[in-house]
N, C-alpha and C positions, 0 to 999 in steps of 0.2 A: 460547627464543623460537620462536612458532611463525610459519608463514605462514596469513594468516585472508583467503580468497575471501567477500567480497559481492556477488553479484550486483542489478542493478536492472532492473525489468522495464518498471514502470510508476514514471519521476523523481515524477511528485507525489503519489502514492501512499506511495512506501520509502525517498527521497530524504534528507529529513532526518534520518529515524530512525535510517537506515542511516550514514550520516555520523558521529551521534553515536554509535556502537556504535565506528565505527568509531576516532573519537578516544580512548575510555576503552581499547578494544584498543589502539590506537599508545602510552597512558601507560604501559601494562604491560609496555612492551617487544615486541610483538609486529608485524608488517609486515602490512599492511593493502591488497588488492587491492580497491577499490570500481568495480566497472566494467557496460557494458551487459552482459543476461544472458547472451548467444549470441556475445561475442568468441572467449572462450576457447574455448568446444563447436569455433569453427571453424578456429581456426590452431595451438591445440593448449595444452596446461595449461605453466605455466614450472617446474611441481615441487611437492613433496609438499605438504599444507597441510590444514587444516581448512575446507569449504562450508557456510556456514549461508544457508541458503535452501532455496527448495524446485523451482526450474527444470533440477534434473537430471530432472524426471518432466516431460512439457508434453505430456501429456495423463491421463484418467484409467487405470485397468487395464484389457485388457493394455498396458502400457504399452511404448514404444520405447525399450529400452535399451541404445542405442548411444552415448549420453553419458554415463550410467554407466560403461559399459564402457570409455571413453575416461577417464574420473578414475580409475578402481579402477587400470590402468594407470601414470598417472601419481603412484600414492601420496595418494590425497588420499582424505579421511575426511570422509561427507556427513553434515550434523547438520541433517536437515530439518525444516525450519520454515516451514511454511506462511503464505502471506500473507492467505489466506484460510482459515483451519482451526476455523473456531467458529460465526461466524454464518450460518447457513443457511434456506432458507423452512420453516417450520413453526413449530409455536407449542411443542414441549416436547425433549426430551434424545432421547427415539426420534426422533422421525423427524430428527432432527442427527445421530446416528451411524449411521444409517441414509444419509445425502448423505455424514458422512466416510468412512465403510468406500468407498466410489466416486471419494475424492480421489486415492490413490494406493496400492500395494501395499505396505506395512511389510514383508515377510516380504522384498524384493528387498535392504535393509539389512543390514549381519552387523556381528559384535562389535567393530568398530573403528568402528562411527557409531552416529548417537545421531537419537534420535525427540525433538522440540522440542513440548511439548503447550501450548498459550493456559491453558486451565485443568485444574477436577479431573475435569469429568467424561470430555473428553477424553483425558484422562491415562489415566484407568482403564478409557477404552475400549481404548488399546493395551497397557497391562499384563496384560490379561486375553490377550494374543495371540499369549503366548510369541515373543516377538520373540528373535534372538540380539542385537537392538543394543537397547541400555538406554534407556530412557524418563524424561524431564526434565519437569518443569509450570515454565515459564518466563516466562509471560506470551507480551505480544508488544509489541514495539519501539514501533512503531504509539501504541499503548496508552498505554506507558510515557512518551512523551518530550510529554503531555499534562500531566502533574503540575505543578505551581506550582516544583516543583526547576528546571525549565529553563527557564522564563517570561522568568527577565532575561536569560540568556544570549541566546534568541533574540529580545530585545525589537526590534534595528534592524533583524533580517532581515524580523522580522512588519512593521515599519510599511512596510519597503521592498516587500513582497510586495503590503499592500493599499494603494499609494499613496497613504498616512498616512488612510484612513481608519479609523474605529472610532466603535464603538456603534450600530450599525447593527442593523438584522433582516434575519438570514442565513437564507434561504430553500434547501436543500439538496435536490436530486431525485436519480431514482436509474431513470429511466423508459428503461431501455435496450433494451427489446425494443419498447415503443410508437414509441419516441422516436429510434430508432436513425437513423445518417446512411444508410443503405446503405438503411432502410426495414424493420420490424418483421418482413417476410414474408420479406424475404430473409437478415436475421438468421438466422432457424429455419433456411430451408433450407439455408444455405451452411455455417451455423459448426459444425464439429465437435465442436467442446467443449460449444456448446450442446447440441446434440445427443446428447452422450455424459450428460447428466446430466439431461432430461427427454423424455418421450415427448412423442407429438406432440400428445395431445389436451390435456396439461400447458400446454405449451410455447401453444394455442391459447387456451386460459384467461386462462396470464399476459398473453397480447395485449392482451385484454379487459381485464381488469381496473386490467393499468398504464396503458392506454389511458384510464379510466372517471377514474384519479387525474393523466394529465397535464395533463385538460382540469379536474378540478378545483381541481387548483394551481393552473392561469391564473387560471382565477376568485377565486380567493381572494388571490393577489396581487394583480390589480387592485384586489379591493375594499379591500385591506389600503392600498394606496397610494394610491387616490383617498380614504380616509377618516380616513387618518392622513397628510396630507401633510407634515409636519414633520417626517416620520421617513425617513432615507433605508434603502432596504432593496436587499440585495445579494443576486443570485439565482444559485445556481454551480451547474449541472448537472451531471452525472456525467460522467468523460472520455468514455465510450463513449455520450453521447448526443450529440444532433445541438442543439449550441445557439443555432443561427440561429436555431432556429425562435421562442426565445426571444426574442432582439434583437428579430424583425419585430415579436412582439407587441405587445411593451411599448417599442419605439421612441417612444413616444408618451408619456411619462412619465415625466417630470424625474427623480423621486425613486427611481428603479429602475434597479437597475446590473445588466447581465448578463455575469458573467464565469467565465474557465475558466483564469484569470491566476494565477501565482502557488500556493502551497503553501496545502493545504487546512486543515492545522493553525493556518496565522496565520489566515485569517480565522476560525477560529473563536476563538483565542486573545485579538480585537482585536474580536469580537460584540459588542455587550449579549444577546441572545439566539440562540436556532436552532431552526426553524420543521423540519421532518421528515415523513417516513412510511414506515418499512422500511428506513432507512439508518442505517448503521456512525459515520458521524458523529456522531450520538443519543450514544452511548455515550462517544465522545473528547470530543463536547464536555463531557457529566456528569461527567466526568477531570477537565479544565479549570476545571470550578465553573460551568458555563454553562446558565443556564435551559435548558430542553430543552421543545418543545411540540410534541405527535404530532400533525399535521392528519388526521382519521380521518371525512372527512364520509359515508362509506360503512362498513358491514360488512364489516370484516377477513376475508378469503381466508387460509385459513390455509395453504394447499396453495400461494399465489402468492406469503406474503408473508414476508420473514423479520422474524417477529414479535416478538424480542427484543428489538432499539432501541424498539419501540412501547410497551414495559415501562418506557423512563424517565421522567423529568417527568413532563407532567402533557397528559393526550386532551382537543384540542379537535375537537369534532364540527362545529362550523359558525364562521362568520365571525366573528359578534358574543361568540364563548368566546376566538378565536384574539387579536384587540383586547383584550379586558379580559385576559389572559395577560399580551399584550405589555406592557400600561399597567404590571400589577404584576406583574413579573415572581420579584420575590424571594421570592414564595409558593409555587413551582415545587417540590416537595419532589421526592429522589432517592429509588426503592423496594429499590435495589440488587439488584433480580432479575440484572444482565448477571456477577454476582460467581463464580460457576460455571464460566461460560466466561473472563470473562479474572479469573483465581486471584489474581494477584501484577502489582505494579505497580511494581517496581523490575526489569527484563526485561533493562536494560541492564548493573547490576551482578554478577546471575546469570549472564548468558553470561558476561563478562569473569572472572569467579571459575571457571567453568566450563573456558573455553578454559589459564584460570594453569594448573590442575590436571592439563592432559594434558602430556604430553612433549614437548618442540620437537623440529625437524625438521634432521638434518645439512646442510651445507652451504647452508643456506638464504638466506649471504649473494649466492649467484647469481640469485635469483629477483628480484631487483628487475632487472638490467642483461636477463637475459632476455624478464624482460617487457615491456622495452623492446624489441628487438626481437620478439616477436611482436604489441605492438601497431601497426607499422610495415610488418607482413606481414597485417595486417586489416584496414587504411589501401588497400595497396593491393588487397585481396579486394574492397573495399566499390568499390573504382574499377572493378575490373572486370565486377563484380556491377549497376553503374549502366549500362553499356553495353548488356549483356544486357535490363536492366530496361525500357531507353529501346526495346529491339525487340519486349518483350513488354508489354504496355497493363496487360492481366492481372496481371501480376508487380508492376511500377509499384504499379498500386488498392493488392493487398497491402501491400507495404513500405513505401508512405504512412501508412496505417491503422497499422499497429505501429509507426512510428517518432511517429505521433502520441500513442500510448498511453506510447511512451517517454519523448517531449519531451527530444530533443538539447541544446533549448535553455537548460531548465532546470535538466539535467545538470550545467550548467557551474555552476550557482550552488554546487556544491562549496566550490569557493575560499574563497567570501564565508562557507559554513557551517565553514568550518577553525576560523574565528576564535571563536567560540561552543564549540566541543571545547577551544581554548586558556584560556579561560576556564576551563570546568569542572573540565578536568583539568592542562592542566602547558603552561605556554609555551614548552616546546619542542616540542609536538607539531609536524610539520612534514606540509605537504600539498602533492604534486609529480603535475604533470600529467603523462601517457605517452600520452596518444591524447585525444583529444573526445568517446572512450567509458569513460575510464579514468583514475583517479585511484589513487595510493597513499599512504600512512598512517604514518608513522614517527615515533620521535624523530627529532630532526634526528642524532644520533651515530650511530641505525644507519641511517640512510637514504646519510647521507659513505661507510659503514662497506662498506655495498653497492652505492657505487657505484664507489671506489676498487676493489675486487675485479676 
């Protein structure tokens, strides 16, 4: 039995996927740590285990590797997997491994961790790297828990998620540098990540142009909803945009939801369609079996836009394509261009086969009671770190902003997702809370097994 670290960065991003990864790990016998990404980095690892994730790097190369260095110490084997490792702005495979080579350094990896590739071409972009840690094409969770295999198990969390609505026109944006809360300008200048992966005349483009599409999604919602009023339509921004600005607009129209509620997977799971341009969602929804319709009332940027989702369904250029789409949607054909990047669509089977085949870890029944105490010693980090926070305004902004991107509150819908793992794989998976940041993953015989200990 091994011990298997998930961290989560962003709940309605990794939330579900990660949960189910994590039940088919607890069927196998193995102890299951699903918790916020930066617990452990700061009160310290509970012992040996396998990382699949990719927030030992948090930012691009040179990277800071004082959290690495804190797992390598602790015995723990990172198998990086990015959550973002495939679709990038540009329209073909160079300029994509051209943005990964800048995701993080593979060479900092050695022969007890493993490189997690979405698909082939990624794949074979680090086997060419002579890497000392071995290279897997896995898919990605994300991806995977899209399939019609998991549809019924998640069916009462999806209706609980969109407050039983369904059939709707799901309108998806992704305008975070026009649209941002902080404001597009101060975006560029403040975020270092931004930063770290486009220059500034790039980074002034992108302004432009997601600017040029936030104002024309307004328009085309509106005209979509004043002209089809029978159809109610659900509008979900991207976490990291500012989605008042939404509400204000379309405050004024019955048939237009604007939300940021809930798991991005059920509403798409619970659509008749999804409206798009330059979003990941394109892709999980053509997963799902879901019309897919690129709104493209402008000339594709290929330099601002990551052009790959704009490859499925079917380009509507203006209003009256986007209506007759919607009317007949089951005409929508899939081109499967995105098949390169994500390879394999069973992601969750392959790690779980994956992690059976390494070695378990001695003494590993200590790691659950440990980890209870160090989520008890980040309980009180986080209280003391509030104090500090309340004298610094600055510090406060920050740790709002990230604990929004993380959604505490969401986190918790753990629980209610155990029951869906139970389902798939074995009712005695067992799911035990240790902190409001942290969940663990067991049969219920070794969870007794490690607690008696």
């Amino acid at each position: 039995m091994s011990t298997v670290y998930l961290p989560v960065e962003v709940s309605k991003r990794e939330l579900v996927a990660k949960t189910i990864l994590a039940g088919s790990l607890a069927a196998s016998g193995h102890l299951v740590l699903l918790f916020r990404s930066d617990l452990f980095d700061r009160v310290g690892w509970p012992g040996p285990g396998i990382y699949i994730g990719k927030n030992v790097f948090r930012s691009g190369p040179p990277c800071d590797l004082q959290f690495l260095h804190r797992m390598r110490n602790a015995g723990i084997r990172i198998w990086h997997l990015d959550e973002e490792g495939g679709i990038y702005l540009g329209n073909d495979e160079e300029a994509w491994r051209d943005f990964l080579s800048r995701r993080f350094d593979p060479q900092l990896l050695d022969q007890k961790d493993k490189v997690l590739a979405w698909g082939d071409w990624q794949a074979e972009f680090f086997k060419h790297q002579d890497l000392s840690a071995s290279v897997h094409m896995v898919g990605h969770t994300n991806f995977d828990i899209y399939r019609a295999h998991y549809a019924d198990a998640l069916k009462s969390f999806d209706v609980e998620q969109t407050g039983g609505r369904r059939d709707y026109i799901l309108v998806n944006t992704r305008f975070t540098t026009s649209n941002a809360p902080v404001t597009g300008d101060l975006h560029m200048i403040n975020s270092a990540v931004v930063r770290g992966f486009f220059d500034q005349k790039l980074l002034f483009d992108k302004l432009v142009v997601d600017g040029h599409l936030y104002y024309d999604f307004i328009e085309m919602v509106f005209g979509l909803a004043t002209r089809l009023p029978h159809r109610k339509i659900v509008l979900r921004p991207h976490p990291a945009e500012d989605s008042s600005s939404y509400r204000r607009i379309f405050a004024p129209l019955e048939n237009v939801v604007v939300t940021g509620e809930g798991d991005a997977g059920s509403w798409i799971r619970l659509a008749s369609c999804v409206i798009h341009n330059g979003c990941t969602t394109a892709i999980q929804a053509t997963i799902a079996g879901k019309p897919v319709i690129t709104y493209a009332p402008r000339q594709e940027d290929v330099l601002t836009t990551a052009c790959l989702p704009n490859r499925t369904g079917a380009i509507a250029e203006d209003l009256d394509t986007v209506i007759r789409l919607v009317e007949n949607d089951h005409d929508i054909p899939d081109s499967g261009h995105w098949k390169r990047t994500i390879s394999t669509l069973d992601t969750v089977d392959r790690l779980t086969l994956l992690v059976n085949s390494e070695p378990g870890e001695t003494r590993n029944d200590r790691i659950l009671p440990l980890a209870r105490l160090l989520c008890l010693k980040f309980r009180a980090s986080e209280t003391a770190r509030g104090l500090i926070r309340f004298a610094w305004p600055k510090r406060q902004e920050q740790f709002q902003h990230r604990m929004g991107l993380f959604d505490p509150v969401f986190f918790k819908k753990v629980a209610a997702l155990s029951k869906a793992t139970q389902q798939l794989y074995s009712p005695e998976i067992e799911c035990r809370k240790l902190d409001e940041g942290c969940f663990a993953f067991g049969l219920s015989k070794t969870l007794v097994r490690s607690k008696n200990e």
